[in-house]
N, C-alpha and C positions, 0 to 999 in steps of 0.2 A: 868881611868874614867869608873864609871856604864854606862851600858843599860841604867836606868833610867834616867840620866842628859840631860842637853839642849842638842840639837845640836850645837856643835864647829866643824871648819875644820878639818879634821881630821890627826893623825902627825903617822910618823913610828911606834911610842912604842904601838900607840892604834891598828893600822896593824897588829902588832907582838900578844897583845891579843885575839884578832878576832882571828887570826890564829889558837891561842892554846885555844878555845873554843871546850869543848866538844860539842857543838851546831854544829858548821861548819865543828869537823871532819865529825860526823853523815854522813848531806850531802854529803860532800867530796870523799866521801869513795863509796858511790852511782858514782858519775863521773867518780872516781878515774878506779872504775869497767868497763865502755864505754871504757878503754884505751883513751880516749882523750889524755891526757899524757902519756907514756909506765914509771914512777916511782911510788914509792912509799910518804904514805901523808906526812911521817914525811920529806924527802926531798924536796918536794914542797912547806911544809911549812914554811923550811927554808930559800929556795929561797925566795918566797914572804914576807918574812918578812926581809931580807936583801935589795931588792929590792928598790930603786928609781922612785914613780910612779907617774901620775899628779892625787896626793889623790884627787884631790875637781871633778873628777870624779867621783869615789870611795863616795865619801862625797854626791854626786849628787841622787846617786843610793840610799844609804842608808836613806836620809832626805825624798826624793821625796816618800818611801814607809812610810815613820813616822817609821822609826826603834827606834829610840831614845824611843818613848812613847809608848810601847807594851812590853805586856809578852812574858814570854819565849816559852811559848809555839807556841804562836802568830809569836813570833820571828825566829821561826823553818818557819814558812808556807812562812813568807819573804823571807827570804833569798835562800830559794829553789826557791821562783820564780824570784830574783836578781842575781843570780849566775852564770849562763852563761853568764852575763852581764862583772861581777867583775872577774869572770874564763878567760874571755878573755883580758881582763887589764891586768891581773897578767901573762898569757900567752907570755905578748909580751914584758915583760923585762926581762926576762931569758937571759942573758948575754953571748959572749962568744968574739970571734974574727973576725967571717966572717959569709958570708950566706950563708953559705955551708948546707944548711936542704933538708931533703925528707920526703913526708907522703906520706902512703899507703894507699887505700881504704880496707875494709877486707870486710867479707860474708856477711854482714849485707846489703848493698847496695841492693836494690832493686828497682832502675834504676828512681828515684827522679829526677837525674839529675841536682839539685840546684846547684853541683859546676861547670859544666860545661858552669853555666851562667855567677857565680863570676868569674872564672878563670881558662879561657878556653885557656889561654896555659900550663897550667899546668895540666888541669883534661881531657880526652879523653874519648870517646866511645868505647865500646871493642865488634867488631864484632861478631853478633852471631855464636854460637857454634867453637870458637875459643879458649875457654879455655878447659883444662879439669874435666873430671865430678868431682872430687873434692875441684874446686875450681869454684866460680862462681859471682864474682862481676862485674856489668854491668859498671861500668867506671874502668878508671886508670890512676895514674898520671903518666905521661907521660917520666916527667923530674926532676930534684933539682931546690931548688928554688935557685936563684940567683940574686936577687936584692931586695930594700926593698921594691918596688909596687906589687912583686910577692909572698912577704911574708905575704904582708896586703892583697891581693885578698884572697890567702889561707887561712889567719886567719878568712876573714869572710865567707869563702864555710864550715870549720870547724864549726863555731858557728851557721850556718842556716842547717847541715846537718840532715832532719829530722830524721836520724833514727843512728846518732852518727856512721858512718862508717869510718870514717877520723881521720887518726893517726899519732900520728910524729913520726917517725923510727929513725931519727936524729933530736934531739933536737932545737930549734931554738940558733943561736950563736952570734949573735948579736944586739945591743939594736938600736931598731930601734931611727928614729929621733924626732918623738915623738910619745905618747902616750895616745891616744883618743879611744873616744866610737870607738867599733870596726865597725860601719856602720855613720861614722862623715861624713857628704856632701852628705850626701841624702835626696832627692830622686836626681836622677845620668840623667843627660839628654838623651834621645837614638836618637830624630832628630826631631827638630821644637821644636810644644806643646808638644811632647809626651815622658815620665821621668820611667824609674827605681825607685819601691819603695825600695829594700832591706829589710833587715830586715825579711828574709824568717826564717820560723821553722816550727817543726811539729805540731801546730795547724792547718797550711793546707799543709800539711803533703811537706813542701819545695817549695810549688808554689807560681811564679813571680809577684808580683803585678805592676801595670800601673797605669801613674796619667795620665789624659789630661787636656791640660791649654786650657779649649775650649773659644772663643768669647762669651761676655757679660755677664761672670763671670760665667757660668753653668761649674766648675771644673770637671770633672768625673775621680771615682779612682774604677777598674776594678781590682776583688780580692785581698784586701788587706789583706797585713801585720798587722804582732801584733802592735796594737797603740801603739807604745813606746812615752812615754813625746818629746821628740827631733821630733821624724818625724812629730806628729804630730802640733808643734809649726812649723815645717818647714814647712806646708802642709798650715798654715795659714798666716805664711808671701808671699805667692803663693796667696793670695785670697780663702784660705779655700776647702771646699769640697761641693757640692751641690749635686751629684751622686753617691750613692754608685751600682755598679754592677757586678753580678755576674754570671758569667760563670756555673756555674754547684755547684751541692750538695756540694760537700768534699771541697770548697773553702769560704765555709761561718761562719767558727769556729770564727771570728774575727767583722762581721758585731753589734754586739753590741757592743761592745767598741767604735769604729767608729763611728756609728749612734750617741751611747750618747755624742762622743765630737764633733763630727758634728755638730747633729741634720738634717742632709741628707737624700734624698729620698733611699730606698734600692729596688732593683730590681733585680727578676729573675725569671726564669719558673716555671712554677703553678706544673709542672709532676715533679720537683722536690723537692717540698715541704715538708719539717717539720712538723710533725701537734703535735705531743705529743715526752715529754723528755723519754731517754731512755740511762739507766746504761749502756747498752751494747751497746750504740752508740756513734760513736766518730763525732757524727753532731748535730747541735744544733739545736730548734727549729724557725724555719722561717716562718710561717703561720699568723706573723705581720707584713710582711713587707710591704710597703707603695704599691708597684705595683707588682701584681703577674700575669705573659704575660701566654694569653692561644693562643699562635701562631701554627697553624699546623704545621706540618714536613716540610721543606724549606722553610717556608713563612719568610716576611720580613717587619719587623716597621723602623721607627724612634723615636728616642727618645725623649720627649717630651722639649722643649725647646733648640735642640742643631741640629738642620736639617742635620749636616755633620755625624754624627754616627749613622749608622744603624745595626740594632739587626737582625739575621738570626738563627732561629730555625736549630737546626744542631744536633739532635739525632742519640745517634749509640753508643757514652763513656755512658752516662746515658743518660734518657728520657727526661729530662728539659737541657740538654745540648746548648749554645748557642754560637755565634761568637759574635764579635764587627766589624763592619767596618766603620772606619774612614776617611775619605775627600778622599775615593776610594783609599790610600796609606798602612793603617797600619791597619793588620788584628789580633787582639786578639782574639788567636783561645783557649785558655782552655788548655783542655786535650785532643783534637780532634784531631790536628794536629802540626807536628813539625818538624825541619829540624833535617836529619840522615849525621852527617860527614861520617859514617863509609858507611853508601849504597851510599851515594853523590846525594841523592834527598830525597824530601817531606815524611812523612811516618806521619801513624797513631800508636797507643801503643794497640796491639795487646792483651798485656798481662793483661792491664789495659781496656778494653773491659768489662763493665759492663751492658750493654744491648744489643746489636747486631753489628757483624761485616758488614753483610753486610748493615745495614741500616746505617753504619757509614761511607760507600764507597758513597751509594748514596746519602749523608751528601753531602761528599767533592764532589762529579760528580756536583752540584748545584754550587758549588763555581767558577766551570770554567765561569760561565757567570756574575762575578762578577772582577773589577779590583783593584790590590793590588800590593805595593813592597816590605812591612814588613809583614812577618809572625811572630809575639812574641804570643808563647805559654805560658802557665803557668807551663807546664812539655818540657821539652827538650831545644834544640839548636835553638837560635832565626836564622833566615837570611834574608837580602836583597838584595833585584834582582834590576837591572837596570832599566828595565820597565817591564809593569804590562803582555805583551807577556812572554817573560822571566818566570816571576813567573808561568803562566798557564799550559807553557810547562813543567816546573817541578810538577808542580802539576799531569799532566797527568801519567807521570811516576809514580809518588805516588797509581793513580788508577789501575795503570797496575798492581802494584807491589801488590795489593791490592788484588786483582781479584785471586791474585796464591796461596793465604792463608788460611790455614784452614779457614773455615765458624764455628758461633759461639759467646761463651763469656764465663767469668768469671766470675763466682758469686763471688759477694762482700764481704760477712762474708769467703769463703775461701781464697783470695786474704788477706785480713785482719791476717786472720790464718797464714800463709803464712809470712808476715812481723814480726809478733810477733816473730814465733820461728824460723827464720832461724839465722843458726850459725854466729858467727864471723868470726871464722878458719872456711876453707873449710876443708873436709875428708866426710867419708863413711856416718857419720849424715847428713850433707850438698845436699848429692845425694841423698839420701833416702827420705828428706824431700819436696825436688823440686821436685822428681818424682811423691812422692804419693799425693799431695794437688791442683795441681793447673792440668787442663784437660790440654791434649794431644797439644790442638791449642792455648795454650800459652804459653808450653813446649816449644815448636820448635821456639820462640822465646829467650830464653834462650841464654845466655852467653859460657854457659858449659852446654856438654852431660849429659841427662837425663835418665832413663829408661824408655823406651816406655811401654806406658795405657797397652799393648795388655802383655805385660812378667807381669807386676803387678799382673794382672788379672789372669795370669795363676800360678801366685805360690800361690796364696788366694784360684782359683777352685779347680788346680790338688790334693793338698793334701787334702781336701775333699773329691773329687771325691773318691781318692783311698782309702779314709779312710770308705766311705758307700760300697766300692764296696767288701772289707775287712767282713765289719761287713753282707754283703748278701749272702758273700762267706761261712761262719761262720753256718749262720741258713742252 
């Protein structure tokens, strides 16, 4: 069957063509490159084309973008943006006998954290300066997987890892019991109103989104995810969306998609605004949005039709940075704040510091006189405390811990630097890159030993130095 015909269900022998498309190796071979899988296309693509899949997902993916009625070239831009989709179908029928799999995180990791949330007995935190300087990935998995709910958490920490760090070292070896979209039954309940959106990727670069089922149908969904057709059909048999809100700059790659299947109000701070598009920006322009809050540093709103969720100005990650608190229980902190398994209290992202540490201390010092059980960040370790004592005294610890840290930040365009070229494989590039891009006070946050600002500095001045003192010597 042509590209060009209707759309029909789709059968194996049209799989087995797809496959051997020069079209899909192209892509492929892009993937194939991430190590997502550690083989080769033409064995994958044999697998998948031998493979037993439920096509009319497959069939779902491909109608829902009109692949049937497009060019080929047109057909290229599809499918590169369906294929994570259709890569992780094809992913979970790889057949064997048992669940005997492992995946490893490799250098790429630059402490996202998004598997930590899918599958948190399997992906861990790796204490700082615990590795050595040649190797430096901020999580690890922990253990093999060994059941098939631990193979579906992993498959979808693999498909949301924004920066492709996650590998299978043993293949998967048995066909699970069935075979659905790899984020099927979300949004995920966490307690009460309050739901897991999934469906994380690096358009906001792995962070968590939150729906709230608030009274009198005022929905709020707090950093969302990529509108995939399914969530957001899910999101309307819920009573839809009324609120979109946003946390901070680097969480709003997705608010138009949303808005236009909404139609919702969108919200966030004025100091982090968008005003003009920019090649070199990986944020979009947000200077339409319906409500743009000019709240001082710790001040505190409500939001308009929903009395139980209050907005706290919370600058320190960036300048428009903001919380959520909900019916005084559930605190959608951002990128502000997050539980450390590895310190066993509160912490802020140090490394991820893109206006001020210490104004990001006296963020969180503001929060002690506010009551809360859940902390869910959009970067890190969600946790709940007993009672809202509980949560403060950990909190305090957080500041203490706070106070003993370098002072500072991280500019953004380096931080950015940073994530683009670091290694896969750790070695001597790995060191050298971590050392020299990113300042000193967010080195020492680091996985694995660095070289210290003050030795850089002196292999760049002394061979100068000696080289004018050479040429003085000379005259």
């Amino acid at each position: 069957m042509a590209i060009g015909q209707r759309p029909v269900p789709l059968r194996n022998d049209l799989i087995t063509q797809l496959c051997s498309m020069r079209l899909i190796h192209a892509v492929l071979t892009e993937y194939v490159s991430q190590a997502i899988i550690p083989s080769s296309f033409e064995h994958w693509r044999d697998v998948a084309s031998q493979s037993v899949l439920a096509f009319e997902e497959v069939n779902d993916v491909l109608i829902s973008e009109r692949f049937y009625n497009l060019s080929a070239p047109s057909c290229f831009q599809v499918l590169r943006k369906a294929l994570p989709e259709l890569w992780q179908l094809w992913l979970s029928d790889l057949v064997s006998q048992s669940w005997d799999q492992r995946v490893e995180v490799t250098g790429k990791c630059v402490g996202a954290m998004t598997c930590r949330v899918l599958a948190p007995e399997i992906f861990h935190e790796v204490r700082t300066k615990s590795q050595p300087a040649f190797r430096g990935s901020f999580t690890e998995a922990g253990k093999e997987i060994r059941s098939e709910e631990e193979y579906h958490a992993v498959r979808r920490a693999v498909y949301s890892c924004p920066f492709k760090a996650i590998r299978w070292t043993r293949q998967p070896r048995k066909r699970p019991s069935t075979s659905s979209f790899v984020y099927e039954g979300y949004p995920k309940q966490v307690e009460g109103d309050v739901y897991y959106m999934g469906l994380s990727d690096k358009t906001t670069f792995g962070s968590a989104g939150f729906l709230i089922r608030c009274a009198g149908g005022q929905n709020v969904l707090i950093d969302p995810p990529i509108a995939h057709p399914k969530l957001v059909e899910a999101l309307s048999r819920m009573g839809g969306v009324q609120h979109l809100l946003f946390t901070h700059v680097d969480h709003t790659a997705n608010h138009g998609a949303w808005h236009e299947a909404t139609k919702a109000r969108r919200l966030m701070h004025r100091a982090d605004v968008v005003r003009t598009h920019s090649d070199y920006s990986p944020f979009p322009v947000t200077s339409d949005f319906e409500t743009l809050l000019e709240l001082r540093p710790f001040e505190t709103v409500c939001l308009d039709g929903v009395p139980d969720l209050q907005i706290i100005a919370t600058p320190g990650h960036t300048p428009g940075s903001i919380m959520f608190l909900y019916k005084d229980r559930f605190l959608f902190t951002g990128d502000s704040l997050a539980f450390s398994p590895a310190k066993g209290h509160l912490h802020a992202h140090r490394i991820q510091t893109f206006q001020s540490w210490k104004l990001q201390e006296q963020s969180l010092q503001k929060l002690l006189s506010y009551d809360f059980c859940w902390v869910l960040p959009g970067h890190g370790d969600w946790k709940k405390y007993e009672t809202a004592s509980e949560a403060r005294q950990d909190l305090r610890k957080c500041l203490a811990w706070m106070l003993q840290q370098a002072s500072g930040k991280t500019w953004l365009p380096r931080y950015v630097l940073w994530t683009l070229v670091r290694p896969k494989i750790g070695g001597p590039r790995q060191l050298l890159l971590d050392s020299l891009i990113l300042p000193q006070g967010a080195k020492d946050h680091f996985p694995n030993w660095t070289l210290p600002s003050w030795l850089l500095s002196a292999a760049v001045v002394l061979p100068c130095a000696c080289f004018l003192a050479l040429r003085l010597h000379r005259r």
